[in-house]
Structures are given as C-alpha cells and as structure tokens.
C-alpha positions as CSV (number, residue, x, y, z in Angstrom):
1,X,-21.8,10.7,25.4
2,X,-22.2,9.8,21.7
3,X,-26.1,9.6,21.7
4,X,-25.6,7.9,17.9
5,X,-22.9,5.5,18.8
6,X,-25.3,2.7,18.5
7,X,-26.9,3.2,15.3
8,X,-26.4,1.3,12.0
9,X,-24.8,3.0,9.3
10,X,-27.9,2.3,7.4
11,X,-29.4,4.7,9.9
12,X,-26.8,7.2,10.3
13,X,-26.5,7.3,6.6
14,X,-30.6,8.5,6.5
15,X,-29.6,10.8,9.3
16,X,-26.6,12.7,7.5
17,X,-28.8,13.0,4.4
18,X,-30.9,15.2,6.2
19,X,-27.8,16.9,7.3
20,X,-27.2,15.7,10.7
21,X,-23.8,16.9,12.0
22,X,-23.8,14.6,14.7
23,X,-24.4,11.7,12.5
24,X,-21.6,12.8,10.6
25,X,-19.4,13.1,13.8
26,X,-20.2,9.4,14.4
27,X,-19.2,8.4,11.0
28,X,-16.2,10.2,11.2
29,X,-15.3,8.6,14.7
30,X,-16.1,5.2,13.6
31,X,-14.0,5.4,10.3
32,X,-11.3,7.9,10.6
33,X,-9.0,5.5,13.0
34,X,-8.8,2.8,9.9
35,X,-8.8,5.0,6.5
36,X,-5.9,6.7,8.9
37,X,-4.2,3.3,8.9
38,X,-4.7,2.2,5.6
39,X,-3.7,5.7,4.2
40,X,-0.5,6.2,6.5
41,X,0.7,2.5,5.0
42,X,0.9,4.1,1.5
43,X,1.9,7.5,2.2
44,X,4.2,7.1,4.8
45,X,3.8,10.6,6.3
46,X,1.7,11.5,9.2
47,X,0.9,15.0,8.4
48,X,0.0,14.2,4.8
49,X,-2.3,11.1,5.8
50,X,-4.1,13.5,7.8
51,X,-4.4,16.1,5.4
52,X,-5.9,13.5,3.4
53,X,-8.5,11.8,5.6
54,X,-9.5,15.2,6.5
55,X,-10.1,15.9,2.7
56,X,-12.1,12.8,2.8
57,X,-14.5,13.7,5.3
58,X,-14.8,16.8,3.8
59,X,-16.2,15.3,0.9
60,X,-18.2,13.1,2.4
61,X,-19.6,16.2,4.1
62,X,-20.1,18.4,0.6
63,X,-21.8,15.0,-1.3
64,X,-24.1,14.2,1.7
65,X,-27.2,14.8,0.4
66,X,-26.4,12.4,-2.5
67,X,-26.2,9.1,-0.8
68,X,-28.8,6.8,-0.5
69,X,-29.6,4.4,2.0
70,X,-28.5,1.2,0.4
71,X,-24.5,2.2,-0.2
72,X,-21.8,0.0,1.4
73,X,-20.5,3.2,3.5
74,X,-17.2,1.5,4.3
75,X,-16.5,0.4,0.9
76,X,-17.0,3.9,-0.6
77,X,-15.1,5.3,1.9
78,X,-12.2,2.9,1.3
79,X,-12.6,4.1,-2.7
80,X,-12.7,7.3,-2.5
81,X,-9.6,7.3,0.0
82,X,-7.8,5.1,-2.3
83,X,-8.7,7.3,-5.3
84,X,-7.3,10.3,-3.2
85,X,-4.1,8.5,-2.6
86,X,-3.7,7.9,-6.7
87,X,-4.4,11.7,-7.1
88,X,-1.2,12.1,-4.4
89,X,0.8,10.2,-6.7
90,X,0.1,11.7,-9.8
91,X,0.8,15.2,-8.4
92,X,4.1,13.2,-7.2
93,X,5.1,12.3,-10.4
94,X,5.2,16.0,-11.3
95,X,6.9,17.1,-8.1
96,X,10.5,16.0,-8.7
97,X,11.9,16.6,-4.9
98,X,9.0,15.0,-3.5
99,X,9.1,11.8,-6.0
100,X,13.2,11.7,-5.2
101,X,11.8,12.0,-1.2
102,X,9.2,9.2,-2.3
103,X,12.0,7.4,-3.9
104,X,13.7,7.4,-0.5
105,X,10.9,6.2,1.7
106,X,10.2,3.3,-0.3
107,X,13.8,2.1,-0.4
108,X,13.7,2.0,3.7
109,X,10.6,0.3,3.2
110,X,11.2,-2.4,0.8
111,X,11.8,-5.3,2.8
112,X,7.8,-4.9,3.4
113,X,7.1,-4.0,0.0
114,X,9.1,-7.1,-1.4
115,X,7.0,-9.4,1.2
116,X,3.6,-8.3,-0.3
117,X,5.2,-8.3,-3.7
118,X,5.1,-12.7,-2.8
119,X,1.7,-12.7,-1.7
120,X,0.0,-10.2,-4.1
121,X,-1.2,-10.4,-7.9
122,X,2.7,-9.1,-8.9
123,X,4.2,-12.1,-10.5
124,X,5.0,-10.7,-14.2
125,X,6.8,-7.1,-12.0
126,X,9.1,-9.4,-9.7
127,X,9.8,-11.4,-12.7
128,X,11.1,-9.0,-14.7
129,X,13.3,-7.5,-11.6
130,X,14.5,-11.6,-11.3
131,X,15.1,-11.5,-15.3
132,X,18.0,-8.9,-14.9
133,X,19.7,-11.5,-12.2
134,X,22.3,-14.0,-13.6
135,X,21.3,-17.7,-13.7
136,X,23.0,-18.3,-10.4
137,X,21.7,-15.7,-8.9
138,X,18.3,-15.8,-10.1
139,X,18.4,-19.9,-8.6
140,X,19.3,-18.4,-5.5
141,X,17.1,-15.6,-4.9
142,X,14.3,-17.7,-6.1
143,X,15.4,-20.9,-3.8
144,X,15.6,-18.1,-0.4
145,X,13.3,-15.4,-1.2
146,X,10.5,-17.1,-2.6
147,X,10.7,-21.0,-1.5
148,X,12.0,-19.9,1.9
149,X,15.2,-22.5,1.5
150,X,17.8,-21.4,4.2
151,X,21.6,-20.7,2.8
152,X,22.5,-24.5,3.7
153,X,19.5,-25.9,1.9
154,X,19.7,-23.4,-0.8
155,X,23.6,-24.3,-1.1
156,X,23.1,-28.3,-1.0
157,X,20.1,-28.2,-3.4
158,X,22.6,-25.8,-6.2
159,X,26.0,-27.6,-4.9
160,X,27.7,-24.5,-3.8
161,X,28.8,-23.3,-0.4
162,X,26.2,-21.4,1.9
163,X,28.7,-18.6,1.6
164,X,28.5,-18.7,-1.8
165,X,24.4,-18.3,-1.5
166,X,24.6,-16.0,0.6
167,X,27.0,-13.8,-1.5
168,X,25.0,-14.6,-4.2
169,X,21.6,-13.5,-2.2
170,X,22.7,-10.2,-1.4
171,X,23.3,-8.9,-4.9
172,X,20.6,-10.2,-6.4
173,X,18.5,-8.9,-3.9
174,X,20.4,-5.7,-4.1
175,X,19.5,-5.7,-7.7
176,X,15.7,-6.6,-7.7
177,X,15.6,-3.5,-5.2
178,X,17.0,-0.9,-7.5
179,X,15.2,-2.5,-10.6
180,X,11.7,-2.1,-8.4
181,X,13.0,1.4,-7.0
182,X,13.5,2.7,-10.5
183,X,10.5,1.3,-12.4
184,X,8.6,2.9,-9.3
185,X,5.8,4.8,-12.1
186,X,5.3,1.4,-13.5
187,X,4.7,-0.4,-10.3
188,X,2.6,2.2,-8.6
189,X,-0.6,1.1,-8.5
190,X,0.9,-2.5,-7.5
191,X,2.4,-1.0,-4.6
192,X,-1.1,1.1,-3.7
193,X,-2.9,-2.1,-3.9
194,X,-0.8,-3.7,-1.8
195,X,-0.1,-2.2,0.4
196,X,-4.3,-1.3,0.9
197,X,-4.5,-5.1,2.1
C-alpha cells in the first residue's frame, strides 16, 4: 500500500525535505516510468537509460534538503535528466567505439529522426543536407519528403516519370542521411531536443 500515493508533489516535496524516504519512493514511482521513456528515446539502450535514471534519483536524493516547496518537480526532473543525457554525449564524443556504435544506432533510426527533423525548429540543418542534392533531386525530395506529393504527383508536377522520382528520391534521401549521420556533433543537441518531445 503506498500510504503517500495521494499526496501533491507540493506535499511530498515538504516531506522529502525533511528526509522522508517514503516520500522519495513515491516520487521515484510516479516519475521513473516517463524520464525512463524520454531517456531511452535518446539513448537507445536499455541498460544505459537505467543507469541514468538511477543517477537521477540519486541526485535528487543527495540535493533534497535544497528544494523548496514552490519548484515545478517535473520540470526539474525533465532538466536535470536532459542535462545528464548531454553529459552522455560529451563523454561520447571522446569515446571513439562508442560514438562509431552511436553512429550506428542513429543510422537504423533515421527514418524517425528525419520525421521530427519536419516538425522541429531544424530548418537551417535539413537545408544544408538538401543543399548538397542536385536541383532535380532537391525538387524531388522536397515535393515527397516534405510536401508529402506521391511519386505520380511528384512526377506530373516536375514532368518526369514516377520512376524517375522515385530513383531520384532514393539518392537524395540516401544522401541527406549520410550528410546528417556525419555532421552528427553539429546536430546533437537538435536531435536531443527532439527527440525529448
């Protein structure tokens, strides 16, 4: 029976300033389960999302005489995590085998990484990936990829065949991949921040 499962956080804040484990506990059980989420979409490894909530709670633990009633819990939580992820990827970037294993995850996961590329504040990065495409090519990833034409609308709107599109959509596609895999230090924090939504 969680005895605390019912108080605010307001409340359970007061109550782990004073050092209440079980207040803690009931932070930890109401939080964990979506930092664990949020962390695991960035990371993409189970054991080291873990390793990192656990490091969060930890702190939270060490600093919890310091917080005072009025903090938006959640939203330091959610910053602190995030800040814990950056650190990650620092380390990373001094790490060769584990930036080349990185490398690797995010090239399996770039069809979701392009989609929130759209949606996000990431304009001026997919730009200059769509700046290294030829003219056709450019017209054609930016007609299919980003208007959502299909080949045949795509292929009536440039006057080409929808083989031709779709030829033309695989390498350009093929190249804004490898021009976001290997600019990954410059596009980073996009992909964090993203990928945190």
């Amino acid at each position: 029976m969680r005895m605390y499962s019912k108080l605010s956080d307001v409340e359970l804040i007061t109550l782990l300033k004073e050092g209440n484990q079980a207040a803690f506990t009931e932070l930890y059980l109401k939080y964990s389960g979506p930092i664990y989420v949020n962390v695991l979409k960035m990371v993409k490894d189970e054991l080291l999302t873990e390793e990192l909530v656990q490091d969060l709670f930890s702190r939270i633990w060490q600093k919890h005489q310091s917080f005072t009633e009025d903090i938006d819990f959640r939203a330091y939580l959610y910053r602190v995590a995030q800040n814990l992820v950056f650190d990650f990827y620092r380390k990373l970037k001094r790490d060769h085998n584990m930036y080349e294993k990185f490398k690797l995850i995010v090239s399996q996961e770039y069809s979701h990484i392009e989609e929130g590329l759209h949606l996000k504040e990431s304009e001026a990065l997919l730009e200059q990936a769509m700046a290294q495409l030829s003219p056709q090519q450019y017209a054609v990833y930016k007609l299919c990829k980003i208007e959502g034409y299909t080949y045949k609308q795509a292929a009536e709107q440039m006057g080409i065949s929808p083989h031709t599109v779709k030829e033309y959509l695989s390498k350009s596609t093929q190249l804004v991949k490898n021009y976001m895999i290997n600019n990954l230090d410059s596009s980073l924090g996009l992909l964090l921040f993203m990928l945190m939504m």
